[in-house]
C-alpha positions as YAML, in Angstrom:
chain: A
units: angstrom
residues:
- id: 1
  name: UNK
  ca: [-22.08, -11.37, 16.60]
- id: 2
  name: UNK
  ca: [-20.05, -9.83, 19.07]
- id: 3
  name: UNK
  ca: [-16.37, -8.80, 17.51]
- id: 4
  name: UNK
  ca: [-13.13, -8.16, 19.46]
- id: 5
  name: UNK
  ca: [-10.72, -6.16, 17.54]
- id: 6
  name: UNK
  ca: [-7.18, -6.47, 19.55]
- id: 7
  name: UNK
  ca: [-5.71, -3.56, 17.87]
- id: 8
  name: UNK
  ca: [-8.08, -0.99, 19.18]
- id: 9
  name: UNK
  ca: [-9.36, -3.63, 22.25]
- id: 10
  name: UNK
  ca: [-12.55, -3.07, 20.84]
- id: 11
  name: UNK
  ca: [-15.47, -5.10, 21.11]
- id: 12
  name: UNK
  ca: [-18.88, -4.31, 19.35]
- id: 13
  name: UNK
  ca: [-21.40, -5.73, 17.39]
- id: 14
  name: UNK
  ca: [-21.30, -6.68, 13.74]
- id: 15
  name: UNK
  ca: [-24.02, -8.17, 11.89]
- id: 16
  name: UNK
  ca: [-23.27, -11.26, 10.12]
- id: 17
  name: UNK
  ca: [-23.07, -9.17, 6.54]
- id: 18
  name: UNK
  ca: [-22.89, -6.57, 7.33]
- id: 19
  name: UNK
  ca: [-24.26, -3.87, 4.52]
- id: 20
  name: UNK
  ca: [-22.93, -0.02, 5.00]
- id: 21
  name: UNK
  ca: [-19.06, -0.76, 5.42]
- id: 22
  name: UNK
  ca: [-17.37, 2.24, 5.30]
- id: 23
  name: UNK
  ca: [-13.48, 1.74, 4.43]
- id: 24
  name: UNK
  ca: [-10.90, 4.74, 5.12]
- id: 25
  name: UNK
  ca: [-7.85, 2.56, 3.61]
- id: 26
  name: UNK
  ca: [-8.18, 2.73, -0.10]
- id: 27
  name: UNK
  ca: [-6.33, -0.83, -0.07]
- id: 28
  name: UNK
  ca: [-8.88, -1.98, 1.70]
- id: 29
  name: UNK
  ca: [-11.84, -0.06, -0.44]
- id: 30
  name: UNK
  ca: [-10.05, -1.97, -3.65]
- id: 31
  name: UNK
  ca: [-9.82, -5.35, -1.75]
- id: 32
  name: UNK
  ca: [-13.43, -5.13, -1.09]
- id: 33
  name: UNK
  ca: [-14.58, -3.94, -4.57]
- id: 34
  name: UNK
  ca: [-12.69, -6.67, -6.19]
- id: 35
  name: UNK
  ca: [-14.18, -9.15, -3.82]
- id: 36
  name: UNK
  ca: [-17.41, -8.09, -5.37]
- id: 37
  name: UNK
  ca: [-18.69, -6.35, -2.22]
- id: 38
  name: UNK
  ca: [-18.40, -2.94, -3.49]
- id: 39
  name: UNK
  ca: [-22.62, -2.11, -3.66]
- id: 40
  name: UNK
  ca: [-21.83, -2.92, 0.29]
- id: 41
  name: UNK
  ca: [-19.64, -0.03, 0.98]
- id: 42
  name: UNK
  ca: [-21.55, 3.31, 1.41]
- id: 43
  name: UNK
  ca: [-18.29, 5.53, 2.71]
- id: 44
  name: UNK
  ca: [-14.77, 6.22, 1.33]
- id: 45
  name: UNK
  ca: [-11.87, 8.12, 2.47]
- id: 46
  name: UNK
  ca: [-10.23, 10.67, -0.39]
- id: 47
  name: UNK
  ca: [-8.08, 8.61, -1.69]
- id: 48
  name: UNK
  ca: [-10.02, 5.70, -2.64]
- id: 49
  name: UNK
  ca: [-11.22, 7.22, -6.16]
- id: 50
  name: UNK
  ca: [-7.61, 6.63, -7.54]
- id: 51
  name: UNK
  ca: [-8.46, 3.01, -7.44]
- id: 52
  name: UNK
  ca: [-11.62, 2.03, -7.79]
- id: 53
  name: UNK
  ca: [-14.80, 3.81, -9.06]
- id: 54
  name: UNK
  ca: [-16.66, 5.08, -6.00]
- id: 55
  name: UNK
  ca: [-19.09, 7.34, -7.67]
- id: 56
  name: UNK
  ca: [-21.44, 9.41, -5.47]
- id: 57
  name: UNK
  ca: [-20.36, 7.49, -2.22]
- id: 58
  name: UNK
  ca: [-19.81, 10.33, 0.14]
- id: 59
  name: UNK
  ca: [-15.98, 11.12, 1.33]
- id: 60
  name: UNK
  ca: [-16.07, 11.15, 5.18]
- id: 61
  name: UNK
  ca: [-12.38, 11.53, 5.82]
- id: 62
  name: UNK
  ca: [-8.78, 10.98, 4.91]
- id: 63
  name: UNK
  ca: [-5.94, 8.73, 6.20]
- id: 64
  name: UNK
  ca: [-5.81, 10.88, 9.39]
- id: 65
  name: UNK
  ca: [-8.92, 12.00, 10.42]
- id: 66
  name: UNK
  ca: [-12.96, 11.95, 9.93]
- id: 67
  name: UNK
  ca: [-15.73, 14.11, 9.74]
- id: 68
  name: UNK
  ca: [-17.81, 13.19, 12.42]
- id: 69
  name: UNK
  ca: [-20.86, 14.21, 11.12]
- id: 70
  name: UNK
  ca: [-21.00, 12.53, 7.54]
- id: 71
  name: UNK
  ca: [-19.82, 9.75, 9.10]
- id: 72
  name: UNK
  ca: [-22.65, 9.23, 11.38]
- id: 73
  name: UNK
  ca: [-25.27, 10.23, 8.80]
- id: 74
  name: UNK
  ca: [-23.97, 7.25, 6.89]
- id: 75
  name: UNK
  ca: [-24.98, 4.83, 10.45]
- id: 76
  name: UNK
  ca: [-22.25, 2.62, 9.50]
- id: 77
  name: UNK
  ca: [-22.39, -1.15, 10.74]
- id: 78
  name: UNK
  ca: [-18.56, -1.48, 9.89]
- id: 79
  name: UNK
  ca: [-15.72, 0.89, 9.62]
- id: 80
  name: UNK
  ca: [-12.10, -0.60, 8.13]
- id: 81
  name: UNK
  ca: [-9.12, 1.13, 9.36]
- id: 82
  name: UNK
  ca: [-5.41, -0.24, 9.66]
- id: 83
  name: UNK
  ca: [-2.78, 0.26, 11.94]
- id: 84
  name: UNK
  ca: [0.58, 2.25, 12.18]
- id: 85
  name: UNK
  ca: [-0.49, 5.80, 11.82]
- id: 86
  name: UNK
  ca: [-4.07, 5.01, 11.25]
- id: 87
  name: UNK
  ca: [-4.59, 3.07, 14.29]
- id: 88
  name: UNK
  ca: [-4.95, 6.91, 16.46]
- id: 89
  name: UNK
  ca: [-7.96, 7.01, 14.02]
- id: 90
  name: UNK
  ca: [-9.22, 4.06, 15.37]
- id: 91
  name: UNK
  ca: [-9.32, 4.73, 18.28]
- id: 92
  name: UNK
  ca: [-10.76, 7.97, 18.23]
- id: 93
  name: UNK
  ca: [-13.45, 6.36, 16.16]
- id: 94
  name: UNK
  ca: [-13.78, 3.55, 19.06]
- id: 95
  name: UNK
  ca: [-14.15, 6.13, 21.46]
- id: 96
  name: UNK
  ca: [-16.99, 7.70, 19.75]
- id: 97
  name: UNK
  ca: [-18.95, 4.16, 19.94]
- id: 98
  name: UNK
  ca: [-18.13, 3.06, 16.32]
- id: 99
  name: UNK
  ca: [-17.88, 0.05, 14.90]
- id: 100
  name: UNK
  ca: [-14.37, 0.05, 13.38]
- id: 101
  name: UNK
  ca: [-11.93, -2.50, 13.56]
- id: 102
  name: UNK
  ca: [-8.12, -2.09, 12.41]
- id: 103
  name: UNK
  ca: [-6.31, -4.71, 10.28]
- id: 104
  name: UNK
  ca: [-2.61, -4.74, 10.77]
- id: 105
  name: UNK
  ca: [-0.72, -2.87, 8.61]
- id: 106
  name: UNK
  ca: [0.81, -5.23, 5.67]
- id: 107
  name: UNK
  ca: [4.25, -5.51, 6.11]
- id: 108
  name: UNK
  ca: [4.66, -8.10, 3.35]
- id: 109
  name: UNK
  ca: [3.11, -9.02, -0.13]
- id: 110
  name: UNK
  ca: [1.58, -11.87, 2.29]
- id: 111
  name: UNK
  ca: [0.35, -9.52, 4.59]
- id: 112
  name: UNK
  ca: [-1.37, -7.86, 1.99]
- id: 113
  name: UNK
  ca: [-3.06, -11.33, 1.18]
- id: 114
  name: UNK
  ca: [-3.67, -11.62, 4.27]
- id: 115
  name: UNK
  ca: [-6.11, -8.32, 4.38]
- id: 116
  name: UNK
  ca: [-8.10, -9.88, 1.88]
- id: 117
  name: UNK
  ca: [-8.93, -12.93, 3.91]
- id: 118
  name: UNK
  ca: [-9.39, -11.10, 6.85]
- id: 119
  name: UNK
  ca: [-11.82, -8.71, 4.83]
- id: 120
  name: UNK
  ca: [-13.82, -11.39, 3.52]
- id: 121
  name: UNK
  ca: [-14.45, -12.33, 7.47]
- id: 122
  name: UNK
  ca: [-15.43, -9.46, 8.39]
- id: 123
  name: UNK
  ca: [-17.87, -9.03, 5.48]
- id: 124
  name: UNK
  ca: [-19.22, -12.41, 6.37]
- id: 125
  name: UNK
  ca: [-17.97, -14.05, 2.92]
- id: 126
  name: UNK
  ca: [-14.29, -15.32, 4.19]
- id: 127
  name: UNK
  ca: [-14.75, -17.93, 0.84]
- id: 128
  name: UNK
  ca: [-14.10, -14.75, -1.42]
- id: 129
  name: UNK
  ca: [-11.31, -13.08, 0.41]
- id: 130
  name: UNK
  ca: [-9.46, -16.82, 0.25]
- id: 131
  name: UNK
  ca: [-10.31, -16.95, -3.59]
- id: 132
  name: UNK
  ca: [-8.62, -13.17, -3.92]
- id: 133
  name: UNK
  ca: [-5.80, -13.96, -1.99]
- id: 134
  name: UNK
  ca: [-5.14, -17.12, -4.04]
- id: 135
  name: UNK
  ca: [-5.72, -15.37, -7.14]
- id: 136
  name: UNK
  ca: [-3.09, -12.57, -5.85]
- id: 137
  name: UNK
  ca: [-0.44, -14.94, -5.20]
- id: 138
  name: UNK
  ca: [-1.21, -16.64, -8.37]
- id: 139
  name: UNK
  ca: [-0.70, -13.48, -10.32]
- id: 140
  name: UNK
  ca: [1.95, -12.37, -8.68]
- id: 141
  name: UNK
  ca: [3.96, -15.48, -9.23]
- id: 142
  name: UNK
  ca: [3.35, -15.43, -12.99]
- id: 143
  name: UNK
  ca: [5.08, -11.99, -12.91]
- id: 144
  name: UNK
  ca: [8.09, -13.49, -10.75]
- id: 145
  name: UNK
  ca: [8.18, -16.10, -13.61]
- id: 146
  name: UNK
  ca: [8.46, -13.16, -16.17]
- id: 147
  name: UNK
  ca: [12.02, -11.80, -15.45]
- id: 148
  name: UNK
  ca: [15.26, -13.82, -15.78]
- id: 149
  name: UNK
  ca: [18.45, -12.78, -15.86]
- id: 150
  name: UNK
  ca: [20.14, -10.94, -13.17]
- id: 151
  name: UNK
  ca: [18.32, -8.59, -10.88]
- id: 152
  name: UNK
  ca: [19.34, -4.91, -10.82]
- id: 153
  name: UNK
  ca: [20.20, -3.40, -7.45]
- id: 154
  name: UNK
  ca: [17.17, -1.35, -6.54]
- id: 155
  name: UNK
  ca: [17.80, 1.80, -4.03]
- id: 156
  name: UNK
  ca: [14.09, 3.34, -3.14]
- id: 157
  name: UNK
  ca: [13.55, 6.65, -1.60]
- id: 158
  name: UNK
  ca: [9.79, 7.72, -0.79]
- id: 159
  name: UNK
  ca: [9.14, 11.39, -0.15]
- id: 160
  name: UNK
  ca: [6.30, 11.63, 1.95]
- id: 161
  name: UNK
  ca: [6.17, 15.07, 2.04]
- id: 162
  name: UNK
  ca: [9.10, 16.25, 3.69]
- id: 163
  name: UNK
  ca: [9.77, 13.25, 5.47]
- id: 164
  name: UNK
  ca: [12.41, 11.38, 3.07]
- id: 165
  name: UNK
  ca: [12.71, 7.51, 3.37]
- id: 166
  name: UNK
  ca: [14.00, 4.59, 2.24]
- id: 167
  name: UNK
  ca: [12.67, 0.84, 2.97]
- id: 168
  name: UNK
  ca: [14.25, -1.95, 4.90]
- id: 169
  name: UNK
  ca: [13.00, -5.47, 4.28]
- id: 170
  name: UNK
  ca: [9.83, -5.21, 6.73]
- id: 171
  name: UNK
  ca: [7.21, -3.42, 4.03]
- id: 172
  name: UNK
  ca: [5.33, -4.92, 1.13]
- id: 173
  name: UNK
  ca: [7.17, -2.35, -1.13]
- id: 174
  name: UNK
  ca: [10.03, -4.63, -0.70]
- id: 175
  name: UNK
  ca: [7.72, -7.52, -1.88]
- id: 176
  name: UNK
  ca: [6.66, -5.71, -5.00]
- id: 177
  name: UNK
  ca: [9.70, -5.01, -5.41]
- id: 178
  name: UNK
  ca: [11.19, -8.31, -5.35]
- id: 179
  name: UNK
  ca: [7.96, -9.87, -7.44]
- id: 180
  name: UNK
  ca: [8.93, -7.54, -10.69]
- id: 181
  name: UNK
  ca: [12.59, -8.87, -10.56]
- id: 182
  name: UNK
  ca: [14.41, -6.21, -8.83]
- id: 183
  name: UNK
  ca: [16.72, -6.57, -5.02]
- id: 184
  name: UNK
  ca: [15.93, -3.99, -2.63]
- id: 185
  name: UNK
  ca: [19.86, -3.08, -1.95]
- id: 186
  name: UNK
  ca: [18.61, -2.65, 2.26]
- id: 187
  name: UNK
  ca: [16.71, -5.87, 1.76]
- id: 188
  name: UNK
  ca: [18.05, -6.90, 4.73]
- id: 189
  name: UNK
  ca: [17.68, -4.55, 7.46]
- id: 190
  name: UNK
  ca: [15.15, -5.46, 10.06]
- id: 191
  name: UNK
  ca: [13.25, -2.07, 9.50]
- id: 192
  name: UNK
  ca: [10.23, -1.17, 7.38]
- id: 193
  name: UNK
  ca: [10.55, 2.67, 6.63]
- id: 194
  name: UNK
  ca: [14.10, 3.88, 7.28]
- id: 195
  name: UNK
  ca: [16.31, 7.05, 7.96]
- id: 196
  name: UNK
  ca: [18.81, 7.74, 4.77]
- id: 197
  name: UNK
  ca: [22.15, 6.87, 5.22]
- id: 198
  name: UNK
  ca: [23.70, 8.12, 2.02]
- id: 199
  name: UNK
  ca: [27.27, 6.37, 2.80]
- id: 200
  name: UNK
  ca: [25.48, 3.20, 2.47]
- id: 201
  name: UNK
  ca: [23.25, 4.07, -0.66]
- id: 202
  name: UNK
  ca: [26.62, 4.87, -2.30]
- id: 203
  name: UNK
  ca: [28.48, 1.58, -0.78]
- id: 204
  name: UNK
  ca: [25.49, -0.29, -2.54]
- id: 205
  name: UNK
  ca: [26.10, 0.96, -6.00]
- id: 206
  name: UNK
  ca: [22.38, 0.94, -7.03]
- id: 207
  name: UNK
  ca: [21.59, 0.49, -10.93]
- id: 208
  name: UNK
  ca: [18.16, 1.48, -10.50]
- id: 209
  name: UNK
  ca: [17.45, 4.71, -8.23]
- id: 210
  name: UNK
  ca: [13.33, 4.53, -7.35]
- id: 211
  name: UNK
  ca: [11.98, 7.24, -6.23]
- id: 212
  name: UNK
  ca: [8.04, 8.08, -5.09]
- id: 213
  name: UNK
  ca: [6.68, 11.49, -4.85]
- id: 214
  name: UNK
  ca: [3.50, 13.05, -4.26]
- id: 215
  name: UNK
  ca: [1.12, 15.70, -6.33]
- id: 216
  name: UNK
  ca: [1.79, 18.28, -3.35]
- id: 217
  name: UNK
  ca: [5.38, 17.35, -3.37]
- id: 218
  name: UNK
  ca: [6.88, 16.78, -6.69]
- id: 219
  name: UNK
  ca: [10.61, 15.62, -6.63]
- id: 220
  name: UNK
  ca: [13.38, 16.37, -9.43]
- id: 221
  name: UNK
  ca: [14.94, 12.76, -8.74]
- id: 222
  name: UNK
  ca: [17.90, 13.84, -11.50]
- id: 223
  name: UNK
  ca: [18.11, 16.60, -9.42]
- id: 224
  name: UNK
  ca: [19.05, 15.03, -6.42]
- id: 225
  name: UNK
  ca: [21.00, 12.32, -7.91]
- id: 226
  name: UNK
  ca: [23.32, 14.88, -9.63]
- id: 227
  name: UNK
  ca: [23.09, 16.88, -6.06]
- id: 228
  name: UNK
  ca: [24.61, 13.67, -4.60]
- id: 229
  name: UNK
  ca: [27.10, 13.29, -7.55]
- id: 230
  name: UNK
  ca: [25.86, 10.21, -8.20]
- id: 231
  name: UNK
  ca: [25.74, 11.16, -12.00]
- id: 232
  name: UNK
  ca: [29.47, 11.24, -11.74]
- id: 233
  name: UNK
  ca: [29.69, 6.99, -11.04]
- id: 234
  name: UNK
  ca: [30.94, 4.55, -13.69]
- id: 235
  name: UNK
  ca: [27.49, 3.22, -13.96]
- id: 236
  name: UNK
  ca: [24.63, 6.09, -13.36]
- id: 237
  name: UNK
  ca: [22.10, 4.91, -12.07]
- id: 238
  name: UNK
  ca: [18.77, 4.39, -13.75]
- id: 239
  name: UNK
  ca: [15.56, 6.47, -12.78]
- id: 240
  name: UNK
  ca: [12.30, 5.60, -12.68]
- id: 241
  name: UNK
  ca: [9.67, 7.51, -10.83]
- id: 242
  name: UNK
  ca: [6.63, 6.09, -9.19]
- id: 243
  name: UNK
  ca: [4.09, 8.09, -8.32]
- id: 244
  name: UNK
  ca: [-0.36, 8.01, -7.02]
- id: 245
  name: UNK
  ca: [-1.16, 7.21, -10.30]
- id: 246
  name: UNK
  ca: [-3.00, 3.38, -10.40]
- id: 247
  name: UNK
  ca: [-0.87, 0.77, -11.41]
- id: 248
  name: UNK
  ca: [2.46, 2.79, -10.70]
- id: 249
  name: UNK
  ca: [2.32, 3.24, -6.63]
- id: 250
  name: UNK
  ca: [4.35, 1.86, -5.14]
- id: 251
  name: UNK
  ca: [3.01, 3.16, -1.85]
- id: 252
  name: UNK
  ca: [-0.14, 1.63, -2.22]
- id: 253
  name: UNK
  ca: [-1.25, -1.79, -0.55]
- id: 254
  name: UNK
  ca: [-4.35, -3.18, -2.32]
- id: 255
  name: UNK
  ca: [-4.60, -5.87, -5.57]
- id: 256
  name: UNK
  ca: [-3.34, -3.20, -8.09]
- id: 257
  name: UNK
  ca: [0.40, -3.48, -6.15]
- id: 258
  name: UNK
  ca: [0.73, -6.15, -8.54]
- id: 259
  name: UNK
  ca: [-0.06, -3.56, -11.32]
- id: 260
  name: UNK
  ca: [2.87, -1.86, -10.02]
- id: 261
  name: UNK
  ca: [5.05, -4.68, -10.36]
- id: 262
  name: UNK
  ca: [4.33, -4.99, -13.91]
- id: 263
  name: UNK
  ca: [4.47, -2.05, -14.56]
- id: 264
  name: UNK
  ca: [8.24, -1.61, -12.31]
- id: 265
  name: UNK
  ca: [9.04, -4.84, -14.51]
- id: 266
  name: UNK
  ca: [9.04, -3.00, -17.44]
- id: 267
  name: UNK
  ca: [10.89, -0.12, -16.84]
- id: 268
  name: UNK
  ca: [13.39, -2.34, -15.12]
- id: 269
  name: UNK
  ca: [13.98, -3.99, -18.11]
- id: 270
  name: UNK
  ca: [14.12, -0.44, -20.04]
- id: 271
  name: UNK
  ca: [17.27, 0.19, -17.68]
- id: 272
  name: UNK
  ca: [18.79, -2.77, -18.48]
- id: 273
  name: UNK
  ca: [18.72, -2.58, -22.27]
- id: 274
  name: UNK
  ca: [20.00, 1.02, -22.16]
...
């Protein structure tokens, strides 16, 4: 059938199941896998491994970029990108005559749902990305359902390499977020991934200060709290660090966000006992 992908205004052919996906968004490369379709996808990008077992399926690229020639050797009938940074990928890939279509980026927990559905379209089996999505939602309202009490005041700064950021209310860390128990103290801003204002971090009196770092770029968060004398406010805030580990990133868009939650839940709950 004939396909138009609007984010790339790209139209090719896909086959109605199609059978050598190859998926350079690992929260898409999860999404699949746990829709059962993982014998289907015969490419990965590099950081797929962390969450899901890919085992000789060749890497052909990164979040960035592609090599050209592994890719083609693999004669893809379907290549999964998203959008936002990813989408220049896209089109470069479109330009080369691929078949890749870009999903928007999630910009909520629903969005993230919403990848599964449109995944299971794409893969020609939209029943099973409708029974993940339900199942997501499902879970992650059980883990809503887990915390009572008040929530603590959650400040989140994400180092992506040297670009430092916090989050607005437009992201689906903000959903995960909000799903283990916690308030995002810039839940409100209009923005997804914001500029630091350290005025109004300290305005917002945080109890929990979460911060995500990289392997490559591994932050001292006590560091930088005592740095901003934070240390020295009636109530210091509590750390907890997320980082690419499975089930801890908070960066990270596929099923295992809600991993994350839990696993955020938790240590919330650490900070409020001590």
């Amino acid at each position: 059938m004939n396909v138009h992908n609007e984010l790339l205004d790209h139209i090719f052919d896909l086959p109605d199941r199609p059978k050598r996906v190859v998926s350079l968004n690992s929260g898409f490369t999860e999404s699949l896998f746990a829709m059962g379709h993982g014998d289907r996808v015969v490419g990965v990008s590099s950081y797929c491994s962390r969450y899901v077992d890919t085992d000789d399926r060749p890497i052909v690229g990164d979040y960035l970029s592609v090599d050209q020639t592994a890719l083609a050797a693999l004669e893809p009938d379907l290549i999964v990108v998203t959008s936002g940074v990813q989408r220049a990928l896209g089109l470069k890939l479109k330009k080369l005559g691929q078949p890749v279509y870009a999903l928007p980026l999630p910009e909520s927990f629903a969005g993230v749902c919403d990848a599964a559905i449109r995944l299971g379209a794409l893969t020609g089996d939209t029943s099973r990305g409708r029974e993940l999505s339900e199942t997501l939602a499902a879970q992650a309202a059980e883990i809503r359902s887990a915390w009572t009490g008040e929530s603590p005041r959650v400040y989140v700064e994400l180092w992506f390499g040297p670009h430092v950021r916090t989050i607005g209310g437009r992201t689906f860390i903000h959903d995960t977020i909000e799903i283990a128990g916690g308030q995002p103290v810039f839940g409100s801003h209009p923005g997804s991934y914001i500029d630091l204002d350290i005025d109004a971090i300290e305005n917002a009196r945080p109890t929990v200060y979460l911060g995500f770092h990289e392997p490559e770029f591994v932050v001292d968060f006590s560091a930088e709290m005592a740095k901003r004398h934070w240390t020295e406010w009636s109530r210091v805030p509590h750390i907890i660090v997320s980082d690419t580990q499975k089930g801890r990133n908070l960066i990270h868009d596929g099923p295992s966000l809600l991993e994350t939650a839990r696993w955020l839940q938790r240590q919330m709950k650490t900070a409020i006992v001590t």
